[in-house]
C-alpha positions in Angstrom: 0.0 0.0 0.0 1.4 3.2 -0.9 1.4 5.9 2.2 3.3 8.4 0.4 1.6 11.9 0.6 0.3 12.5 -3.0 1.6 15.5 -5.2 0.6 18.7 -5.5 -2.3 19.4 -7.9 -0.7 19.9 -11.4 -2.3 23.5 -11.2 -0.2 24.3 -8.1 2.6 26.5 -8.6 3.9 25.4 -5.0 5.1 21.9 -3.1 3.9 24.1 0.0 0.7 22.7 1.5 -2.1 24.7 1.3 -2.4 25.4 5.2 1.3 26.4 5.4 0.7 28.7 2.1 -2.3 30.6 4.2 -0.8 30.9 7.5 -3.3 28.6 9.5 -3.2 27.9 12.8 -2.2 24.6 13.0 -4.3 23.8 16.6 -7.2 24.9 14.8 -7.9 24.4 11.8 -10.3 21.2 10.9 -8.0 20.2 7.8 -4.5 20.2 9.8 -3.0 17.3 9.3 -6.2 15.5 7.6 -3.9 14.4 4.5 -6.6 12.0 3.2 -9.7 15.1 3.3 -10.1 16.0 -0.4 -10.8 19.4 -1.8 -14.1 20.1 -2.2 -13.0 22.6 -4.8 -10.7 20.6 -7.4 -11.5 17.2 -8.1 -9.1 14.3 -7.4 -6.7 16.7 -5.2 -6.7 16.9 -1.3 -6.9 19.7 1.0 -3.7 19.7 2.0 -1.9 19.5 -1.9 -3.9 22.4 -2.8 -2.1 25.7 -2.4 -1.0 28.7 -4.9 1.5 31.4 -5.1 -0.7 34.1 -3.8 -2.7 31.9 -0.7 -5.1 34.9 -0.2 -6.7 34.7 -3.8 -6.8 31.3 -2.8 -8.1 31.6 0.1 -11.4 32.1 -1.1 -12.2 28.7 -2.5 -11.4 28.0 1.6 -14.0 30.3 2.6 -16.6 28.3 1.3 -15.0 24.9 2.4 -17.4 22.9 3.4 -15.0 21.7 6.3 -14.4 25.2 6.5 -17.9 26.4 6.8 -19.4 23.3 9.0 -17.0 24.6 11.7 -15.1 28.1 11.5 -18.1 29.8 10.3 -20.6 28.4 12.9 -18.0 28.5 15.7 -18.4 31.6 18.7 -14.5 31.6 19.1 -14.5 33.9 15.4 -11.9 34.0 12.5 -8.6 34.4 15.2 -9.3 31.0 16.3 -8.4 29.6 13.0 -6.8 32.2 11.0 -3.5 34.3 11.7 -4.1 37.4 12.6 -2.3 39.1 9.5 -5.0 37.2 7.4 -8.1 38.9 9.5 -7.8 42.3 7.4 -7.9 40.7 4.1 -10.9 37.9 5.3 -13.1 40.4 6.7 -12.3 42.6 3.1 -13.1 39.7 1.1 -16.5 38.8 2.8 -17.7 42.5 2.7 -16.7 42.4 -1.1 -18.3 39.4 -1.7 -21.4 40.5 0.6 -21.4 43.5 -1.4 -21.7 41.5 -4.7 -24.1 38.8 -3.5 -26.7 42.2 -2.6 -26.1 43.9 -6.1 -26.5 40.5 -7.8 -29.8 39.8 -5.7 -30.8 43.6 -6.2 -30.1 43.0 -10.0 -32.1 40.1 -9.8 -35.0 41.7 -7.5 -35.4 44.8 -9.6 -35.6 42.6 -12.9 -38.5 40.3 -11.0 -40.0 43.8 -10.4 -39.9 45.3 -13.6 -41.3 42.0 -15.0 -44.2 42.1 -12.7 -44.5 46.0 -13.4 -44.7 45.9 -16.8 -46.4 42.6 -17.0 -49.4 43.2 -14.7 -52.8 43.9 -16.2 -53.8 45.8 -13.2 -53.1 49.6 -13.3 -50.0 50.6 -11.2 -48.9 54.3 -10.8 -46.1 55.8 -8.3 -46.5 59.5 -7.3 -44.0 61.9 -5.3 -46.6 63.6 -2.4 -47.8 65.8 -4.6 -49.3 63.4 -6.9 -46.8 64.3 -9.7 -46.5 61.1 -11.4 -43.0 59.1 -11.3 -43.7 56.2 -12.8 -46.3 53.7 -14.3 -46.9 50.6 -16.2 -48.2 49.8 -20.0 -51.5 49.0 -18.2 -52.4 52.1 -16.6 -51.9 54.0 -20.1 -54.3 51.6 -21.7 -56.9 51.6 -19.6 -56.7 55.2 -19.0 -56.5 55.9 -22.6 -53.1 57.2 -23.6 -51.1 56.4 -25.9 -47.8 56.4 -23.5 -46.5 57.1 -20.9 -45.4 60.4 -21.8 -49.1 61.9 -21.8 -49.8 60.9 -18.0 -46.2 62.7 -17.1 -46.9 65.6 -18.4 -50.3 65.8 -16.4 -50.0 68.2 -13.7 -50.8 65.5 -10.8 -52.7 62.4 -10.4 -56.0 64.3 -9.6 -56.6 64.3 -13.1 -57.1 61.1 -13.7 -59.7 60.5 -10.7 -63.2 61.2 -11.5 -63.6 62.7 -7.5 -61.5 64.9 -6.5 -62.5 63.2 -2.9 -61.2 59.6 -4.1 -58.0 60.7 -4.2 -57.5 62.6 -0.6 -59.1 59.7 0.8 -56.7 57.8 -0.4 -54.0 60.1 0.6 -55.4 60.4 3.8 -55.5 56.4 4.4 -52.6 55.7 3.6 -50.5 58.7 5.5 -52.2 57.4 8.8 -52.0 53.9 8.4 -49.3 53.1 6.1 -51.1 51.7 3.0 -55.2 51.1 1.9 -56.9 48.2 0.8 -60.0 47.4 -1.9 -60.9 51.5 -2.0 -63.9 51.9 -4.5 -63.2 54.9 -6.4 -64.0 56.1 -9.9 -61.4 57.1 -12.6 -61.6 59.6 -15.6 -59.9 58.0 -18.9 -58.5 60.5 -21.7 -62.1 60.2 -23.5 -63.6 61.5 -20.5 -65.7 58.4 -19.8 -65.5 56.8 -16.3 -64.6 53.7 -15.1 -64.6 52.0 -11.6 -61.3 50.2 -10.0 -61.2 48.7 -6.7 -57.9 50.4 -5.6 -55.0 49.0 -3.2 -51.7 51.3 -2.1 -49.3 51.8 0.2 -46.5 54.7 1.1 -43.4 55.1 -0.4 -40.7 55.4 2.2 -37.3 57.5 2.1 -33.8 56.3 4.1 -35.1 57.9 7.1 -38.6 56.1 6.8 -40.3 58.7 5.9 -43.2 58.8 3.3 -41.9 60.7 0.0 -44.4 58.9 -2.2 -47.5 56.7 -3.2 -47.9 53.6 -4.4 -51.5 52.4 -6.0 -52.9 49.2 -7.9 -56.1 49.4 -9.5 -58.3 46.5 -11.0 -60.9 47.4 -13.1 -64.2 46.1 -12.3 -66.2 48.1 -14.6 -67.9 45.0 -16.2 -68.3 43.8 -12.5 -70.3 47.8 -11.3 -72.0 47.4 -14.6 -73.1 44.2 -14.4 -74.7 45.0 -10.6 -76.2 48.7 -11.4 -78.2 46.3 -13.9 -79.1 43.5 -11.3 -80.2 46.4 -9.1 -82.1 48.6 -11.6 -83.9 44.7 -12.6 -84.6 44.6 -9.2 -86.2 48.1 -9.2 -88.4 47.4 -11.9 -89.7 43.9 -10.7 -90.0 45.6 -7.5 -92.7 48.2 -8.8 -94.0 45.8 -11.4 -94.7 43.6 -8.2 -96.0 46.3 -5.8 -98.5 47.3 -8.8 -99.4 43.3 -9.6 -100.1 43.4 -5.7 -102.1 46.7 -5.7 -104.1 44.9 -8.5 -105.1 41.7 -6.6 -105.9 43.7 -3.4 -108.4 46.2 -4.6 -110.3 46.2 -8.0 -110.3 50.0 -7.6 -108.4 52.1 -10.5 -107.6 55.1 -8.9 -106.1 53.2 -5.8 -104.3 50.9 -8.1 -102.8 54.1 -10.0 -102.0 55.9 -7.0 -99.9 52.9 -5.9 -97.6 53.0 -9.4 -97.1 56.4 -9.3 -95.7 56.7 -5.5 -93.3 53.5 -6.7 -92.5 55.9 -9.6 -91.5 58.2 -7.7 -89.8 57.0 -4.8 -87.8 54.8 -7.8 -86.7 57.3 -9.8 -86.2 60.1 -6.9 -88.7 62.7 -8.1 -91.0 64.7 -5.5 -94.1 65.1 -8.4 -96.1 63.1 -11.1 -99.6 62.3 -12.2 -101.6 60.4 -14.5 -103.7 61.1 -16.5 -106.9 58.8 -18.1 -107.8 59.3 -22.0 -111.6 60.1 -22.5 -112.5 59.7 -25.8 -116.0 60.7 -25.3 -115.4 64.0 -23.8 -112.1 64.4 -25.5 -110.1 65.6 -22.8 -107.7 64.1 -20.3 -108.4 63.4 -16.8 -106.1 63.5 -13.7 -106.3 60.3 -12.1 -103.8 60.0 -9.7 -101.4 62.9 -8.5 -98.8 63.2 -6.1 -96.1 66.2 -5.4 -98.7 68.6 -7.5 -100.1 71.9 -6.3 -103.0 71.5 -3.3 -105.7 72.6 -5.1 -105.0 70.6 -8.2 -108.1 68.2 -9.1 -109.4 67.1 -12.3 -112.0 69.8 -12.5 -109.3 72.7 -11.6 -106.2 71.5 -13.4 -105.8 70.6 -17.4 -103.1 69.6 -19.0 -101.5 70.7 -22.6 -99.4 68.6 -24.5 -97.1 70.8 -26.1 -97.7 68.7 -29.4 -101.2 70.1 -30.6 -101.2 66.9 -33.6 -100.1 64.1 -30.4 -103.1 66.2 -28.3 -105.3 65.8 -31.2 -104.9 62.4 -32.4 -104.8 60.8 -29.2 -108.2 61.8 -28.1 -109.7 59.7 -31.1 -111.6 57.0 -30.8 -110.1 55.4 -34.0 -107.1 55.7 -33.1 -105.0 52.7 -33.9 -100.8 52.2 -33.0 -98.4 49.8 -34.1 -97.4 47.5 -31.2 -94.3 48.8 -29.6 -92.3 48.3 -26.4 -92.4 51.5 -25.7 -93.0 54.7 -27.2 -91.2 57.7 -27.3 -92.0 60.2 -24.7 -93.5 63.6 -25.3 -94.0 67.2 -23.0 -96.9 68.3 -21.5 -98.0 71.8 -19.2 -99.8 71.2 -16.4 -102.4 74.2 -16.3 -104.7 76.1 -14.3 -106.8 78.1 -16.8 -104.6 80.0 -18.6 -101.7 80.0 -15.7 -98.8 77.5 -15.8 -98.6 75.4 -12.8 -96.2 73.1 -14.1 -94.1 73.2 -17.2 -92.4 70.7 -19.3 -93.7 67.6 -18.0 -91.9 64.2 -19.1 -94.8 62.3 -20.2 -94.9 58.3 -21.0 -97.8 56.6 -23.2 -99.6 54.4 -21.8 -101.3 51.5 -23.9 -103.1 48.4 -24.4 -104.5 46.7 -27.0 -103.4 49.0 -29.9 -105.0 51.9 -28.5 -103.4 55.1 -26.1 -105.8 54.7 -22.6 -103.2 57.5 -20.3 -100.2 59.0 -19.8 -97.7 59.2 -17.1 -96.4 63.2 -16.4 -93.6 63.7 -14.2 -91.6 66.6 -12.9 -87.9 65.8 -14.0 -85.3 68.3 -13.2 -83.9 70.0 -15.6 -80.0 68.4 -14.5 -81.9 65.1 -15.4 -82.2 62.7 -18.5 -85.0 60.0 -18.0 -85.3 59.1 -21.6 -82.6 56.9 -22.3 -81.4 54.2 -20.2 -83.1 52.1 -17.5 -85.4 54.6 -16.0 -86.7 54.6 -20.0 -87.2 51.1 -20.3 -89.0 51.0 -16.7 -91.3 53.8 -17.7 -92.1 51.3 -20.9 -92.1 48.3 -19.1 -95.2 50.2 -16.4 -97.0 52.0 -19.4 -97.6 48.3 -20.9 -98.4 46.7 -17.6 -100.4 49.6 -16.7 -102.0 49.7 -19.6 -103.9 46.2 -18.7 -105.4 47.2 -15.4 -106.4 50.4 -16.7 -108.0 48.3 -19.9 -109.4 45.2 -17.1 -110.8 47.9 -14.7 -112.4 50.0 -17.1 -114.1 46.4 -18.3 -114.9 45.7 -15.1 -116.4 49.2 -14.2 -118.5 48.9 -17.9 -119.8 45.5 -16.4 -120.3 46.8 -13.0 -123.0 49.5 -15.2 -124.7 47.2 -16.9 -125.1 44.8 -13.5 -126.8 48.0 -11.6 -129.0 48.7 -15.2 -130.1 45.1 -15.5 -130.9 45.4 -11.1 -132.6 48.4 -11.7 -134.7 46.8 -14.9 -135.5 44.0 -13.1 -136.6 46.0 -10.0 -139.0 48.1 -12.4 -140.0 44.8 -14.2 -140.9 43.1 -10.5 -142.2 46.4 -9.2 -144.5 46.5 -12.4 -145.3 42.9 -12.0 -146.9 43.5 -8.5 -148.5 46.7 -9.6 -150.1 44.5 -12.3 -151.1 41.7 -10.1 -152.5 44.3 -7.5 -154.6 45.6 -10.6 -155.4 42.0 -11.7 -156.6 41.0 -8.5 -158.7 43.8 -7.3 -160.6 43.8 -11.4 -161.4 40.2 -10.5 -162.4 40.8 -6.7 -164.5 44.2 -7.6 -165.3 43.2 -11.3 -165.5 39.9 -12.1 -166.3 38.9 -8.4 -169.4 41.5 -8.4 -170.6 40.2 -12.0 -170.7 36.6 -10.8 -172.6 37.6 -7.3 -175.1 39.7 -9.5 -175.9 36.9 -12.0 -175.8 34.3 -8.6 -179.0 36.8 -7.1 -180.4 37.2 -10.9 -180.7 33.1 -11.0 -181.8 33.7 -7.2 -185.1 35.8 -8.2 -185.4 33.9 -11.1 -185.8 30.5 -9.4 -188.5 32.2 -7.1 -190.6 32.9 -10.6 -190.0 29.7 -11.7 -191.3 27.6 -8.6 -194.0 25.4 -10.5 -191.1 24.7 -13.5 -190.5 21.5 -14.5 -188.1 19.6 -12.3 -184.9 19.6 -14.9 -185.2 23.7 -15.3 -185.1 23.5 -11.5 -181.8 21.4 -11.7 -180.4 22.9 -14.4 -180.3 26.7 -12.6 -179.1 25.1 -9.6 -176.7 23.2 -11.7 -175.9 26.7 -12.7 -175.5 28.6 -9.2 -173.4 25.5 -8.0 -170.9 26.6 -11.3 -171.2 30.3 -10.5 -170.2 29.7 -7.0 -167.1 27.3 -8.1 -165.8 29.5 -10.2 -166.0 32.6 -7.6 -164.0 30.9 -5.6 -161.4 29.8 -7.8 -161.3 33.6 -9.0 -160.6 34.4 -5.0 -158.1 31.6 -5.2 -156.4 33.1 -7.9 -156.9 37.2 -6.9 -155.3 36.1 -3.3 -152.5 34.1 -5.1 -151.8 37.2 -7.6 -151.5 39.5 -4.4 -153.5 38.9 -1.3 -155.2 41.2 0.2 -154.1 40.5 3.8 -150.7 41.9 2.4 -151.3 44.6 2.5 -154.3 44.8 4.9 -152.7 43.4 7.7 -149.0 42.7 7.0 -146.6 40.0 6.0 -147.4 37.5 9.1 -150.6 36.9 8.6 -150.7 37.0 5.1 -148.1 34.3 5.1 -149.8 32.3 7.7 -153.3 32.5 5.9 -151.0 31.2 2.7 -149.1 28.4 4.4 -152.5 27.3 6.8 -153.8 27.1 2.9 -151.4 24.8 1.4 -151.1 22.9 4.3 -155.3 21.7 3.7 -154.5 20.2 0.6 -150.5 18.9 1.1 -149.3 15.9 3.3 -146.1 18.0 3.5 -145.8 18.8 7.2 -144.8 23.4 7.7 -143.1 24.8 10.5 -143.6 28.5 10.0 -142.4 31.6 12.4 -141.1 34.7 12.3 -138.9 36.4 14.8 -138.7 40.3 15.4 -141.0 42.1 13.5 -142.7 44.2 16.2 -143.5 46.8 13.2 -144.2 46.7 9.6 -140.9 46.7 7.4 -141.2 48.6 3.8 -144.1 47.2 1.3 -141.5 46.1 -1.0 -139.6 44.6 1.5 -143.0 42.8 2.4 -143.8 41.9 -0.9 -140.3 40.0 -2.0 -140.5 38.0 1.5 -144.3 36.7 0.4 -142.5 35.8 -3.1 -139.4 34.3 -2.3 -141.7 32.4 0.4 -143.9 31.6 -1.9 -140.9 30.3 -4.7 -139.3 28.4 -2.0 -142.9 26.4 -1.2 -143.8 26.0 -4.5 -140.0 24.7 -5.4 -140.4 22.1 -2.4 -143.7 20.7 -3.1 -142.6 20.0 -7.2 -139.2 18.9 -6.9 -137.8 18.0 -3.6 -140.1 15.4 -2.7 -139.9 16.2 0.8 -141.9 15.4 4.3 -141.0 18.6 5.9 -140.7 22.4 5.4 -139.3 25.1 7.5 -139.2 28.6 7.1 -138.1 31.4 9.3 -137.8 34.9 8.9 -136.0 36.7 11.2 -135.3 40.2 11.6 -132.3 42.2 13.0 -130.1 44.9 12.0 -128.5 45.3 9.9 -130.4 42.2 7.9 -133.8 40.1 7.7 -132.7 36.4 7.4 -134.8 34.2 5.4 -133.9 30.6 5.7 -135.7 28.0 3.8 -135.1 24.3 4.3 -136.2 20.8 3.6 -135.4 17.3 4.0 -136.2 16.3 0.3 -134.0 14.5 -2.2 -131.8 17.5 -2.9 -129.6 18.1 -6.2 -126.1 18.9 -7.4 -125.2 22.8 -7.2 -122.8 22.7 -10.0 -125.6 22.0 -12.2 -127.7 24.0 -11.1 -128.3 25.9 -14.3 -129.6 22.7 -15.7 -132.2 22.0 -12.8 -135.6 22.2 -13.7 -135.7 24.7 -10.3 -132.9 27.0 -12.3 -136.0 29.6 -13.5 -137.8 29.4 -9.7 -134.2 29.8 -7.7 -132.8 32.5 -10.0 -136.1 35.0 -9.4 -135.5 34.2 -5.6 -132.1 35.4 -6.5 -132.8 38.4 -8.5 -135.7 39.3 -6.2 -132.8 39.3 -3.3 -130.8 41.4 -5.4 -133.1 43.9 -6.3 -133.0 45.2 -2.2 -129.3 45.0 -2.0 -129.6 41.3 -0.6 -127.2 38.0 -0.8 -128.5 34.3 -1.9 -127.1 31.3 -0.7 -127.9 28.0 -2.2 -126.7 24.7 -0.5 -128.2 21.4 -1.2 -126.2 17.7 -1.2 -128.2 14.7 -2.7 -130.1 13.0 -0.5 -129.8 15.0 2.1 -132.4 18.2 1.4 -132.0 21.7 0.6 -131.1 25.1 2.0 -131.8 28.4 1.1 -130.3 31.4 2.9 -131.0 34.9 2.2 -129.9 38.0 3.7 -131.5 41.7 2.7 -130.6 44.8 4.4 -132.7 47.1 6.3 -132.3 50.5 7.7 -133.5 51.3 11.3 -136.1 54.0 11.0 -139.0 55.0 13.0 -141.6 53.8 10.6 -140.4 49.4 10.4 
């Protein structure tokens, strides 16, 4: 085995060993006398062959020995323990040189990440001196700004500019002076064009040597799109919101002017305005009329107010009945003076059409400011969106009020048609009581007399005039039957109880149906009419039992109270499906008893199961007075 110390390394200009070259001290350096511990440094050479003319420049590959490092470095004794004093100096030179060079590299380096990033970012970033004078910024904050390079945004006086507030950017100042930087400010910028847009904004100071702030930092993300995208949501929101508040208006009262009212306070409060109306098309009168109004002079009404559309050929044309338009979303608004004979109470109203079914029915007016543009936009396309929506109820109440007419024409028609009926049978009935009723006594007492001259005639002539008499005296009857059914005279003689009684006692003769009859609070007389529908719908409700019902029993009571007379009809017959009631052969018989009910204001309810007998409930309203 060969234990010879190998040679130098052939780039060696010395046979000295490397620690004798450098001056170690022996005690304490790790390599002394470690002849086998290879250079980390030059490969297939050990430590201690490795050595130069000048040992300092050498040195250096020793400073960041491994050996070297896992021990002198780390060790609290310092450099002196392993290094000669006359190589302190030039160590302590050599690692501040090489400090020195490791920072500038890693400066280098660091400002080359940062530039990257800088440039690179698609975020804005700007750097102002504490004036706001600008000092640098990136490629992105001259495009979205809307220069063409940097150059422009130097020249610009100070940052201020480029804010749409003023206020946005001495908060920001402000923030970050106290607390050292900002996070996620909302502000709004002004780009070249003069058009805004909104950036969520972070920043922090820029410091001097001292630590002192001598500048601003800021990075802005634009989020535009984003504010864009939720001024939409929200205005959406608006409009569904009054669309819904009017829908609700609709389903809770049938009345127009209340349902108006309600969309023109949601208007309002919407769109920030303090004043409005609407205003109904009358094509009959040719004139407009104020329907709702809010924010409008006190004394403003539809009989003291007009208004003039400043269009005399719109004012014109949409006052005609003919008039037909083309189906639009919207249509475009127009101006209107609110007047007060010939004094201006309100000028230059914005007015929106309302419409439905091809033809103009209103028009919403409303006090804009001057400062204020509701005709383009989302406020324009609410307007549309209410005129249309609008236009429906207006067109469904109007039907409804039309139908609500004819309902109170046909009541009052069939009020004069059942009035005119009992005048008639009154008429009928007392002609064939005084009339017809006197004839047949006078020819009874003519055959009377006559039969006294003819008292030796032949025994058939006898029988045939008593034949006759018996005839005469049937048919009186029947006529009294009939004059008491047409209207009895008890009616109106005596009253309702007894007239009822003497009609029910009647039936009753005749009938196996078993009556229960009574009547409950009537210590005066109510109206004749009054009495006169209670003997008919009693009447209607008997006359119903004993054809159809096929029924063992019969009730009726009539009770009166205030602020209603109950009548209650009911019997244990075979009953009948509701649903078809129009079909039942008692249809004609129940739907007088329900127009008769009507006539004084009353209700009718029917309820009737199969098998299980029928009720009848009516309710009719009285008034308390002195004289029922």
């Amino acid at each position: 085995m060969n234990t010879e110390p190998p040679k130098p390394h052939a780039s060696c200009k010395s046979d000295f060993h490397c620690r004798e070259i450098l001056a170690c001290n022996r005690k304490g350096c790790p390599a002394y006398d470690s002849n086998r511990l290879s250079c980390w440094h030059i490969s297939g050479t050990l430590c201690d062959n490795h050595g130069a003319i000048h040992g300092p420049d050498k040195f250096r590959d020793c400073l960041i020995c491994p050996v070297f490092q896992c021990h002198a470095e780390s060790d609290v004794r310092g450099w002196n323990y392993f290094v000669s004093d006359e190589l302190s100096g030039f160590i302590k030179q050599d690692l501040n040189t090489l400090t020195l060079k490791k920072l500038e590299d890693h400066i280098r380096f660091s400002e080359g990440n940062y530039r990257r990033l800088f440039e690179g970012s698609k975020d804005m970033i700007f750097i102002t001196d504490r004036n706001g004078v600008f000092e640098d910024v990136n490629q992105a904050c001259v495009d979205l700004l809307g220069y063409t390079d940097k150059r422009e945004l130097f020249d610009l006086s100070s940052v201020e500019s480029i804010y749409a507030k003023v206020t946005h950017w001495t908060v920001f100042k402000k923030q970050i002076d106290q607390h050292g930087f900002v996070k996620d400010f909302e502000a709004q910028f002004k780009r070249k064009d003069r058009n805004r847009i909104h950036c969520l904004i972070s920043g922090h100071a820029v410091r001097g040597i001292h630590g002192e702030i001598v500048g601003y930092q800021g990075i802005a993300k634009d989020i535009t799109a984003r504010m864009d995208a939720i001024r939409n949501f929200r205005q959406r929101h608006r409009e569904l919101w009054v669309l819904n508040t009017v829908a609700f208006a609709m389903n809770r009262s049938l009345n127009l002017n209340s349902i108006l009212l309600t969309a023109l306070e949601k208007v309002l409060e919407v769109l920030d305005l303090s004043a409005g109306g609407i205003f109904l098309i009358d094509t009959n009168r040719s004139e407009f009329v104020l329907s709702a109004k809010k924010g409008f002079p006190e004394n403003s009404n539809e009989n003291t107010v007009k208004i003039k559309l400043q269009d005399e050929v719109l004012m014109q044309s949409l006052v005609r009945k003919d008039l037909e338009l083309e189906p639009e979303p919207i249509f475009p608004p127009f101006r209107a003076d609110l007047m007060s004979g010939s004094r201006h109470l309100l000028s230059g109203l914005t007015c929106f059409l309302i419409t439905a079914r091809n033809k103009a029915c209103g028009f919403l007016a409303l006090d804009v400011p001057s400062d204020r543009n509701i005709t383009e936009g989302h406020d324009y396309h609410l307007l549309g969106s209410l005129g249309n929506f609008l236009g429906g109820s207006i067109e469904n109440a109007q039907l409804l009020d039309t139908i609500q007419q004819h309902r109170e024409q046909l009541k009052r028609l069939t009020a004069r048609l059942f009035h005119s009926q009992e005048t008639e049978r009154r008429r009928i009935a007392r002609e064939l009581h005084d009339e017809a009723g006197q004839a047949l006594t006078g020819i009874n007492f003519t055959l009377e007399s006559a039969e006294k001259y003819l008292r030796d005639a032949p025994g058939p002539l006898k029988d045939l005039i008593l034949d006759v008499k018996k005839q005469i005296n049937q048919t009186y009857h029947e006529m009294r039957r009939l004059s008491h059914r047409l209207h009895p005279a008890l009616l109106t003689d005596m009253g309702l109880e007894p007239a009822l009684d003497a009609y029910l006692t009647g039936v009753a003769e005749y009938s196996p149906i078993q009556i229960d009859f009574k009547m409950i609070g009537f210590i005066d007389r109510v109206s004749p009419d009054i009495e006169s529908v209670l003997y008919r719908l009693s009447q209607e409700a008997l006359t119903n039992t004993l054809k159809h019902a096929q029924a063992d029993t019969f009730s009726l009571s009539i009770i009166k109270g205030y602020p209603h007379i109950i009548f209650v009809a009911r019997d244990n017959g075979k009953g009948f499906d509701p649903d078809a009631f129009d079909e039942n052969k008692q249809a004609l018989g129940l739907l007088s008893m329900r127009e008769r009910a009507a006539m004084l204001g009353g209700t009718f309810h029917l309820s009737s199961t199969k098998g299980k007998g029928t009720k009848i409930r009516i309710e009719i309203p009285v008034k308390e007075s002195s004289d029922e």
